[in-house]
C-alpha positions in Angstrom: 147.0 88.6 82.8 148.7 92.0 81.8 151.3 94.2 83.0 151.2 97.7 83.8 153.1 100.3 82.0 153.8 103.5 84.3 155.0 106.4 82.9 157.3 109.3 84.6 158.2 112.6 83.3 158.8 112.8 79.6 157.2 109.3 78.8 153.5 110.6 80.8 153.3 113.7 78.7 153.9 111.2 75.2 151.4 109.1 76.5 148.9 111.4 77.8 148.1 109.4 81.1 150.8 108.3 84.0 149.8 104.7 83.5 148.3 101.9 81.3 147.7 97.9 81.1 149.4 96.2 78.1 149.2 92.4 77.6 151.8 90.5 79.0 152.6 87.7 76.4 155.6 89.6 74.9 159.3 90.2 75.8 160.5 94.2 76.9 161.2 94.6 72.7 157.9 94.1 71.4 156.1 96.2 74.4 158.6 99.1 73.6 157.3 98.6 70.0 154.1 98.4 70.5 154.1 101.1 72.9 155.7 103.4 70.4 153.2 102.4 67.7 150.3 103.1 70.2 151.3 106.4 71.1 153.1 107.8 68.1 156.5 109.5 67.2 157.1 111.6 70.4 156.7 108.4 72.7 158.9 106.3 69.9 161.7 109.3 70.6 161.1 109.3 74.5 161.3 105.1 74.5 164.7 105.2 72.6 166.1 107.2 75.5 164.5 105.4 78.5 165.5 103.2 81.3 163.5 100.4 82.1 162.6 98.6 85.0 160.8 95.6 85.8 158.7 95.3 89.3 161.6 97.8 90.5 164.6 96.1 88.8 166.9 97.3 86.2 166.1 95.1 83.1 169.1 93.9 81.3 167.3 91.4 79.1 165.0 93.0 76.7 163.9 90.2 75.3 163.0 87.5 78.3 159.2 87.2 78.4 157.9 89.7 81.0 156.2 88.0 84.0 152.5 88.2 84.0 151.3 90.7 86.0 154.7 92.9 86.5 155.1 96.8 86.7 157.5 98.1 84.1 158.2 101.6 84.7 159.2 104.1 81.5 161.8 106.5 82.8 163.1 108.9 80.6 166.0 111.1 81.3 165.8 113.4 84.1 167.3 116.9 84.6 168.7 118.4 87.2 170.1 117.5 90.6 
């Protein structure tokens, strides 16, 4: 099963779509890298900036497998108030 990789802001205009399934077999880590390989330099400079979060929760362990199936979201910094 995969996950899905949502994008917001920054991160959607990198990728070029607001969302995208990735397989699941992989910790946080190697989906950032992959992602950044996928998508190029301007999404490798958006991901090194980006929160994280995990079907809605902060991650704090990058590298535990992600649970088949999950939402990660890609949230770069915002602006403004």
């Amino acid at each position: 099963m995969d996950v899905t990789v949502r994008y917001f802001a920054g991160a959607r205009a990198a990728a070029g779509r607001s969302e995208e399934a990735a397989s699941a077999d992989r910790s946080l880590d190697e989906l950032v890298g992959e992602l950044a390989q996928r998508h190029g330099p301007r999404m490798a400079a958006v991901l090194q900036v980006a929160s994280f979060l995990v079907d809605g929760v902060t991650c704090h362990d990058r590298r535990a497998p992600l649970p088949a199936g999950a939402t990660i979201d890609v949230l770069p910094p915002f602006a403004g108030g």
